[in-house]
C-alpha positions in Angstrom: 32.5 111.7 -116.7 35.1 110.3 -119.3 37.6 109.9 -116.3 35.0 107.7 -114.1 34.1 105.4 -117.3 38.2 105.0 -117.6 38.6 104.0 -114.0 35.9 102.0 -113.9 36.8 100.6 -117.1 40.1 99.7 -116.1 38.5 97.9 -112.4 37.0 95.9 -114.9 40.1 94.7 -116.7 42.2 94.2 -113.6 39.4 92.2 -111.5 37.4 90.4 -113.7 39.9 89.9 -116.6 39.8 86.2 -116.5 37.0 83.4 -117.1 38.3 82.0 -113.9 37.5 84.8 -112.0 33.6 85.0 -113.1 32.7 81.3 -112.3 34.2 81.6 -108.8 32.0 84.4 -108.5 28.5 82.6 -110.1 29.8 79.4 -107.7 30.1 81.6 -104.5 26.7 82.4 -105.4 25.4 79.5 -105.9 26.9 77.9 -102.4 25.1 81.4 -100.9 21.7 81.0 -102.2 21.6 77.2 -102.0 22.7 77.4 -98.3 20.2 80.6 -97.0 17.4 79.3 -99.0 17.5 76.0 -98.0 14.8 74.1 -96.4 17.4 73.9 -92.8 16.7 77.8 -92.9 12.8 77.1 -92.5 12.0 80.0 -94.7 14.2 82.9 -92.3 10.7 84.1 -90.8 12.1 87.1 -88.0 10.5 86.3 -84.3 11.1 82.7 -85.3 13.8 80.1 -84.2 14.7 80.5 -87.8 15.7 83.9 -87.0 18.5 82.8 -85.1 19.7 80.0 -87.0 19.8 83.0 -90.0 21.7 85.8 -88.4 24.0 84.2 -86.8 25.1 82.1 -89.9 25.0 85.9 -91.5 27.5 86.8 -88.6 30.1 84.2 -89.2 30.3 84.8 -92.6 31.2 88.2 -92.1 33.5 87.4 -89.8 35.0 85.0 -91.9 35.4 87.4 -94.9 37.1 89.8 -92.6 35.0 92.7 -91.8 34.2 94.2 -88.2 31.3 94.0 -86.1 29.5 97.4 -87.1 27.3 97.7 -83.7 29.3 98.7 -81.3 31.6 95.3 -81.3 28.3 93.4 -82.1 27.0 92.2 -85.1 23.8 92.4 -84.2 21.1 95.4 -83.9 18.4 94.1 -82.1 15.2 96.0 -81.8 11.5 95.2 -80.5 8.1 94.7 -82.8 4.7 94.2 -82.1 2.6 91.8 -83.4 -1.1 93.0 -83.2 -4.5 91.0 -84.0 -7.8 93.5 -83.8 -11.1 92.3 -84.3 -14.7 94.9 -84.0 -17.1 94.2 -81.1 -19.6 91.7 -83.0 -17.3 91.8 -86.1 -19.0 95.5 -87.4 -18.3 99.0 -87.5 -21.8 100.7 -86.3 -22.4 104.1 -87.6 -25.2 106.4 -88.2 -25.8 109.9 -90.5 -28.9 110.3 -91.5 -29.5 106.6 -91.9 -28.1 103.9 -90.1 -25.3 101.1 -91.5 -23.3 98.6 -90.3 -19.5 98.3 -92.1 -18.9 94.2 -91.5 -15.5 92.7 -91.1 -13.6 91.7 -93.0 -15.9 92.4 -96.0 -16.7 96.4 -96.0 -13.6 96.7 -93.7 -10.1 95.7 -92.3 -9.0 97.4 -89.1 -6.6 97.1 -86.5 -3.7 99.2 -84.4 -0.2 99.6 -83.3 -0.8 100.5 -79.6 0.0 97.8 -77.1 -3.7 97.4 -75.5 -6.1 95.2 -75.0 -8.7 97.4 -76.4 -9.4 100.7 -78.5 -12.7 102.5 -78.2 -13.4 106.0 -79.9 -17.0 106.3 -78.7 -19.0 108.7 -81.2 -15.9 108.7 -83.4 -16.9 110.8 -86.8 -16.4 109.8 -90.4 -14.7 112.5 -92.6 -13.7 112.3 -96.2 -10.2 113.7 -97.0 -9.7 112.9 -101.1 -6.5 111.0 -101.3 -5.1 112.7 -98.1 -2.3 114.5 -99.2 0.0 117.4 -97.7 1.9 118.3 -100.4 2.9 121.3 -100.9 5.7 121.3 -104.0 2.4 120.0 -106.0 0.7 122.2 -104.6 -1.8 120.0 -102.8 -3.6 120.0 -99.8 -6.1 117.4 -98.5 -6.1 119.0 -95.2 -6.3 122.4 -95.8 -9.1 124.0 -94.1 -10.8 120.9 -92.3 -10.1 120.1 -88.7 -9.7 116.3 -88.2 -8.3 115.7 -84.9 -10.0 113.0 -82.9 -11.7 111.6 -86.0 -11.6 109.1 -88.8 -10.5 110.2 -92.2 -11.0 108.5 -95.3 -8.3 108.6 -97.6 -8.2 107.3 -101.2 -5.3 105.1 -102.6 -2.7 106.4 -104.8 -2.5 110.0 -105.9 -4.2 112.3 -108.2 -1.4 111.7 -111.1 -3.0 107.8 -111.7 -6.1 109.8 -112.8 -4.3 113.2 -114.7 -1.0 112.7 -115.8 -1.0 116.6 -116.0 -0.6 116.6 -112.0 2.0 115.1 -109.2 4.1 112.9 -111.9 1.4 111.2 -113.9 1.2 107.6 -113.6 4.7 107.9 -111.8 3.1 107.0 -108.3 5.0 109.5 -105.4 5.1 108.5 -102.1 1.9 110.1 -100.9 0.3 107.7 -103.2 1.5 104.3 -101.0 -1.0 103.3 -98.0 1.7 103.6 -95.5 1.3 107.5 -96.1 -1.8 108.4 -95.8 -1.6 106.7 -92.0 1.5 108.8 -91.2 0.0 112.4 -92.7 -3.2 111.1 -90.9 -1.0 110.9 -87.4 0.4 114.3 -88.5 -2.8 115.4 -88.7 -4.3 114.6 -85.4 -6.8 112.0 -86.9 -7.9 109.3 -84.4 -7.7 106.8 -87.3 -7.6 106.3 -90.9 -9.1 104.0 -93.6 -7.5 103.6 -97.1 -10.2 103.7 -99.3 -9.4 100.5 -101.8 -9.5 100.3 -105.7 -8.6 97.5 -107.3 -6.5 99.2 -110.1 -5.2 102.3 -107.7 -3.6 99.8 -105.5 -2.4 97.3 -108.3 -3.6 94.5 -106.4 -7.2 93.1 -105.3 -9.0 93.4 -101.8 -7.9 89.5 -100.9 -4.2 91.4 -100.3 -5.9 93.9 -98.0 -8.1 90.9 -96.2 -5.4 88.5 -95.9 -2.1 90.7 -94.9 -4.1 92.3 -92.2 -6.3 89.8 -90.3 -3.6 88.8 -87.7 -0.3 89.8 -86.4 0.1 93.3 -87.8 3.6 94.6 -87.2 4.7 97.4 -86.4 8.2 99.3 -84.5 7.7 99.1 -80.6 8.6 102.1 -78.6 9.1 100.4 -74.4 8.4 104.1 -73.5 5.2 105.3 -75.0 3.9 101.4 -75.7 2.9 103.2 -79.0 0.2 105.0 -77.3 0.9 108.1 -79.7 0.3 105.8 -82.8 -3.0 106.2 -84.7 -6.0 104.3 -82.7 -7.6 102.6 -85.6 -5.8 102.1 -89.0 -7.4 99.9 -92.1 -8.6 99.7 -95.4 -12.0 100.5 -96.5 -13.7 98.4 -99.5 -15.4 100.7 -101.9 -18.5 99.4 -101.0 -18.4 99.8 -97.4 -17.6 103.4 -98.3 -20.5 103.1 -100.5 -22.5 102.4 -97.1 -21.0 105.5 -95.9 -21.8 108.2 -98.1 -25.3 106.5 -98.5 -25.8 106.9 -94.7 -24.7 110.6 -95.0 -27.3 111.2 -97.7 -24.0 112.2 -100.3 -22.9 110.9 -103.9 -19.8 108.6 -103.3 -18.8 108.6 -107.1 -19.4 112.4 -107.1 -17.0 112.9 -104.4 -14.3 111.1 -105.5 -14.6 112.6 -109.1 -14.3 115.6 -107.4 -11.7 114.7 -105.0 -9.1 113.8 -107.8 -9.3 117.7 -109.5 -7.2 120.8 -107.7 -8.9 122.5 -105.3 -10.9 119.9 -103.7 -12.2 120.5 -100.6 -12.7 117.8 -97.8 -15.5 117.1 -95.6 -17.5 115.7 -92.8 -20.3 113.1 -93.6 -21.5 114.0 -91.0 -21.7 110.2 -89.7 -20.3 109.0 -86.4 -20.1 105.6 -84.8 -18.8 104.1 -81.6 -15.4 102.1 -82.4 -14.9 98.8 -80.2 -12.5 96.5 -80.9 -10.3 94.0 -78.9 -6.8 93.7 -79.4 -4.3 90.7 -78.6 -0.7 91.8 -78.6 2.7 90.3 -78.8 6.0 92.3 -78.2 9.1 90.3 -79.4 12.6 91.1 -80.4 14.0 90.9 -83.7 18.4 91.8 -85.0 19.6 93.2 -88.0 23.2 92.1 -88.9 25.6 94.5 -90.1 29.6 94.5 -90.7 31.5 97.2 -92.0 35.1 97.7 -93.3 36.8 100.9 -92.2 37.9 103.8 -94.8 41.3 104.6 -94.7 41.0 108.3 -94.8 37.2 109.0 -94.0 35.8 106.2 -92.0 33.4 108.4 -90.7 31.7 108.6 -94.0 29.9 105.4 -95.1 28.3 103.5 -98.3 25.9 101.0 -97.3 25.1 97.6 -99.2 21.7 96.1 -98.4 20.2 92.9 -98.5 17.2 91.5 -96.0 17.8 88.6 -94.6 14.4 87.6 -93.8 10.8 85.9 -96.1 8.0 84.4 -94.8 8.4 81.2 -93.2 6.4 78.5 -92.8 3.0 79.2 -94.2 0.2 77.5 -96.2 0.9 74.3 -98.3 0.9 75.3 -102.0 -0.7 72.3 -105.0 2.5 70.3 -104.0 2.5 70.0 -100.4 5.4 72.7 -99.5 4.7 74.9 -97.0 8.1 76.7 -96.9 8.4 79.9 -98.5 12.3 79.4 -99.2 13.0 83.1 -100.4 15.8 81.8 -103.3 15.1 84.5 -105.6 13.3 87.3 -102.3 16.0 87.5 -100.8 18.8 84.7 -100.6 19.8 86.2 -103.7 20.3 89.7 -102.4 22.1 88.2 -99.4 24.3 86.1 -101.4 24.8 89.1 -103.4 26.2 91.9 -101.0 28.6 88.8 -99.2 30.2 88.6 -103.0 30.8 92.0 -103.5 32.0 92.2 -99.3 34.7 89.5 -100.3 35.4 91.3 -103.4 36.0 94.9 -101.0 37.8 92.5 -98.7 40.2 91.3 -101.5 41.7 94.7 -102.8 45.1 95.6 -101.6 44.4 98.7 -99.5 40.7 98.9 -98.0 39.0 102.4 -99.9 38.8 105.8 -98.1 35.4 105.7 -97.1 33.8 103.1 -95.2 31.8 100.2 -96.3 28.7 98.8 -94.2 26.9 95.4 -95.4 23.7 95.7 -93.9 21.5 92.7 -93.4 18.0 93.8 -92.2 15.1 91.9 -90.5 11.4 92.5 -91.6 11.9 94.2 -95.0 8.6 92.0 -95.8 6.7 92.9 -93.1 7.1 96.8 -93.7 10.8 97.7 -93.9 11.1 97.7 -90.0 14.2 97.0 -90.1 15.6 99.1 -92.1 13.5 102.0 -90.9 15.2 101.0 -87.4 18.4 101.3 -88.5 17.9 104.8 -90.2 17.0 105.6 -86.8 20.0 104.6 -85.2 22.7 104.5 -87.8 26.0 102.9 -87.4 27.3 105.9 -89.1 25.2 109.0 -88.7 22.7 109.3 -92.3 24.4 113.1 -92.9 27.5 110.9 -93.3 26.0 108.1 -95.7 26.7 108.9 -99.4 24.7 106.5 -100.9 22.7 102.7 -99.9 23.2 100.5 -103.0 20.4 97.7 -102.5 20.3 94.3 -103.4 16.6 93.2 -103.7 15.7 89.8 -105.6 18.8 90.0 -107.7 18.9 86.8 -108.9 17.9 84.6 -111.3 19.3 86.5 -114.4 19.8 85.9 -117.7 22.8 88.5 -119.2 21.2 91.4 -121.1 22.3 94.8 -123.0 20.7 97.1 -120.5 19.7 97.6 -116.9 17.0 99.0 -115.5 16.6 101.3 -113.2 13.7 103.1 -111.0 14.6 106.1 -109.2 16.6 107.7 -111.9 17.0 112.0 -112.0 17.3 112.3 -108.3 20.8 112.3 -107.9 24.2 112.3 -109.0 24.1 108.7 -108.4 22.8 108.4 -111.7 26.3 109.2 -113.4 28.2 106.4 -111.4 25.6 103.6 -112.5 25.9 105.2 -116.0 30.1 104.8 -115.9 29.9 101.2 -114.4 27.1 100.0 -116.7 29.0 101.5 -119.7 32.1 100.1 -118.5 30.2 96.2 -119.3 29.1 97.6 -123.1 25.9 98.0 -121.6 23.1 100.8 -121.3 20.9 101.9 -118.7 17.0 102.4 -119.3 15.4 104.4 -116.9 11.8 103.3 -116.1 9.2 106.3 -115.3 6.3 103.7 -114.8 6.2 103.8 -110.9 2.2 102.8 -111.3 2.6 100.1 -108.5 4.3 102.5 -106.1 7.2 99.3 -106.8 10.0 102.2 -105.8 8.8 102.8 -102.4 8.3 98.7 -101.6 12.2 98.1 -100.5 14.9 98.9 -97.4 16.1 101.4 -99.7 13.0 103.3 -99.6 13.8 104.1 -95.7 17.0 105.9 -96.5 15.8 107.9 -99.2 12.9 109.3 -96.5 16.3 110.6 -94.7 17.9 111.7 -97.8 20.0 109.3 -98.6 20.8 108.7 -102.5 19.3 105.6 -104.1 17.6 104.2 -106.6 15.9 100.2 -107.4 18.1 98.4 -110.3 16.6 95.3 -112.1 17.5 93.6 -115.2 17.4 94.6 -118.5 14.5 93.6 -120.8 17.2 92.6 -123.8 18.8 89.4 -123.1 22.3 88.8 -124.9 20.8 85.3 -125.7 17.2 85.9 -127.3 17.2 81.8 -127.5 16.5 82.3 -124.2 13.2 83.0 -122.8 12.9 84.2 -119.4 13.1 81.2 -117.3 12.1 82.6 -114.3 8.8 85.0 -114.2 8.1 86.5 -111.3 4.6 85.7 -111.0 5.2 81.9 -110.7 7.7 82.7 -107.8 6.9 85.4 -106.1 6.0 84.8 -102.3 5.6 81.2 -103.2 7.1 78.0 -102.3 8.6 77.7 -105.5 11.1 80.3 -104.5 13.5 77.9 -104.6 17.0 77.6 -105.5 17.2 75.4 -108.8 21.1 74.6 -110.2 19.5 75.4 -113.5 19.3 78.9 -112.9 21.1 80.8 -115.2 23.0 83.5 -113.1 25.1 85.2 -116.4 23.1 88.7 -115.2 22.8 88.3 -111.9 26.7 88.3 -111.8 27.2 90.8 -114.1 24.8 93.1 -112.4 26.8 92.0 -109.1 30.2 93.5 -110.6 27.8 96.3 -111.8 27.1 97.4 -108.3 30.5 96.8 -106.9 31.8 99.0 -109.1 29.5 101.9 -108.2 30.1 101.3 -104.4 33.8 101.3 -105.0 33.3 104.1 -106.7 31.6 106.0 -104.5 34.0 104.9 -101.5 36.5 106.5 -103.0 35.2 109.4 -104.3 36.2 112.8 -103.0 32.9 114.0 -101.2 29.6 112.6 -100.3 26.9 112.7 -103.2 24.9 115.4 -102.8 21.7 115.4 -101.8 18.0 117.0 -101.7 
């Protein structure tokens, strides 16, 4: 450990020894941000015109920094989505137990599908309530023990048992089986013919508006040409609690019962015993989308890669905010990022001999859509994932003021920890490790999709101690984020977002030079 801290120490010294050296870096920034986030870039929306104007300016700036094409001699890895927009037969959900109710959309309930048809019908479907809908098996945990669901409709609640008891799963430290996006895939494990997330407020960290307004229209998803997603689930959504309400009422049950009952061990799930004939028509759209990638070849093990991350795309062109700007610039989400992983590629591109190990810069599409893109590209790596030591991701970097520490989400599952440790120390810094994973915020990045295929990595933010204490922060996230007013301002101070910048550097040169591959789970 002393002898990393040394080295890195001693990168420090040579590279960034001068004043000189850290406002070319904070101005190279600037020129990044300014340009990506700028109105010209119409708000880098994937499927757009903007798409192209966006990746193709991505390109040549690769190229001119000197790295290689990392797709084959292209820069680009293009892959299809779907765009899906569902709507019920007569805007209801019909379904009857021992009384009849009607679940009315969008109030009681959200739905819609992946498959490329013009219609889904699952006549008779039946309702069946699965707790939170976990497999889990190292918690020992299992939603699905002992209940066939295949062909039916399972209702699973958000989050995991450890929001409720922090004596099970890891407390209020959300796990993956707590995120949305799960309890559709364990569903499709399962045989289900659908799922609905069952919605709470506080579980899900955000309100039912979310649910209602990110699902309505154009629901993307990966398109597979040769199954047109025909083995995806029919029917996926969220439920409101009182549309489940309408549920268990129909099925003569206790709602509030079951769920207190569904969040101890050993709960058992069940039928309601309520079915319903499932009509909805469906409006498709398959169009093509590129992630942008260069890499610089190791000198000893170029078959062995680090990756740096940074989506390139936001959200477009969208509703007017109170001033009248209806361009969701992405400054902060994620020209910042972008503008981040070009630095430290110049700064890999500047060292006298290129490192051992190879070095992608990976510029993803749709990381706000779902992480498509970078679930893509862990599908079809540029360098097999057995090979990939580590993805380093740069997500909302920037603004920044400088602080003492860094934080970081993700900590204890890896070595990885050790080489953030040296590089922070190397600054006078320290690293705080944040446990509180209540919003599932961990699992809501590219990085995500790489740790799925054991790949080491972890979320790094900055520090809650700013060097400057005169300085409030200028730049809260809840006045920006997924706004207009993501915009680049020349009045952002960028002291920490350059720091961190050297920070990560450091680990991926690190890393790139180290003798093996990080181990892994």
């Amino acid at each position: 450990m002393r002898t990393l801290v040394l080295a890195i120490s001693a990168l420090f010294f040579c590279t960034f020894a001068t004043a000189q050296t850290r406002i070319d870096d904070e101005q190279l920034l600037r020129e990044w941000i300014k340009t990506i986030a700028s109105d010209e870039f119409g708000g880098r929306k994937p499927m757009t015109p903007y798409e192209d104007k966006t990746v193709q300016y991505l390109a040549r700036q690769l190229e001119t920094l000197g790295l290689e094409p990392a797709f084959n001699g292209s820069w680009y890895q293009p892959f299809e989505m779907i765009a899906v927009t569902a709507q019920p037969q007569g805007n209801k959900l019909s379904a009857k137990g021992k009384k009849r109710t009607e679940l009315r959309y969008p109030d009681d309930v959200v739905v819609w599908t992946a498959r490329a048809t013009d219609k889904v019908e699952l006549p008779k479907a039946e309702y069946v309530f699965v707790g939170f809908g976990i497999h889990a098996p190292e918690y020992g945990w299992d939603d699905y023990a002992d209940i066939d669901v295949k062909g039916k409709i399972v209702i699973a609640m958000v989050n995991d048992p450890g929001y409720y008891d922090a004596t099970l799963f890891r407390g209020r430290n959300m796990t993956y089986y707590g995120r949305w996006l799960y309890k559709f895939e364990e569903a499709k494990r399962q045989g289900a013919a659908g799922c609905l997330v069952l919605h709470n407020t506080e579980a899900a960290s955000y309100g039912w508006h979310v649910c209602v307004n990110g699902h309505l229209t154009d629901n993307l998803a990966l398109y597979d040409p040769a199954t047109r997603n025909a083995n995806e689930l029919a029917i996926k959504g969220w439920l409101h609690e009182d549309g489940a309400r309408k549920l268990f009422t129909a099925a003569g049950m206790d709602m509030d019962a079951a769920q207190a009952a569904a969040k101890r061990p050993g709960f058992k799930s069940f039928s309601l015993k309520v079915k319903g004939d499932v009509k909805m028509a469906v409006t498709y759209d398959i169009q093509q989308t590129r992630n942008v990638a260069g890499i610089i070849r190791g000198t000893e093990k170029p078959d062995e890669v680090v990756v740096m991350n940074a989506h390139w795309d936001h959200l477009g062109i969208g509703t007017p905010d109170e001033r009248g700007d209806s361009i969701y610039n992405g400054a902060a989400d994620n020209a910042s990022g972008v503008a981040s992983a070009l630095l430290v590629a110049k700064k890999f591109k500047s060292l006298s001999k290129a490192p051992r190990r190879s070095v992608l810069f990976l510029f993803p599409s749709s990381e706000e859509s779902g992480l498509f893109g970078s679930e893509y590209y862990c599908q079809h790596p540029a360098i097999p994932m057995k090979k990939t030591s580590a993805c380093l991701n740069f997500e909302s970097i920037g603004p920044a003021e400088l602080t003492h520490d860094v934080v970081i989400l993700g900590g204890g599952a890896s070595d990885l920890d050790r080489y953030y440790e040296a590089a922070v120390a190397a600054q006078g810094r320290y690293i705080f490790y944040d446990d509180d994973n209540s919003d599932g915020w961990f699992f809501r990045s590219d990085h995500y999709n790489f740790v799925k295929q054991g790949v080491p990595a972890v979320v790094v933010e900055n520090g809650l101690h700013p060097v400057d204490v005169s300085k409030p922060n200028q730049h809260p996230m809840a006045s920006w984020y997924h706004k207009p007013s993501d915009e680049y301002r020349d009045d952002w101070d960028l002291s920490g977002t350059v720091s961190n910048v050297n920070m990560i550097y450091s680990v991926g040169l690190s890393l790139s030079n180290a003798e093996d591959l990080l181990d892994r789970d």
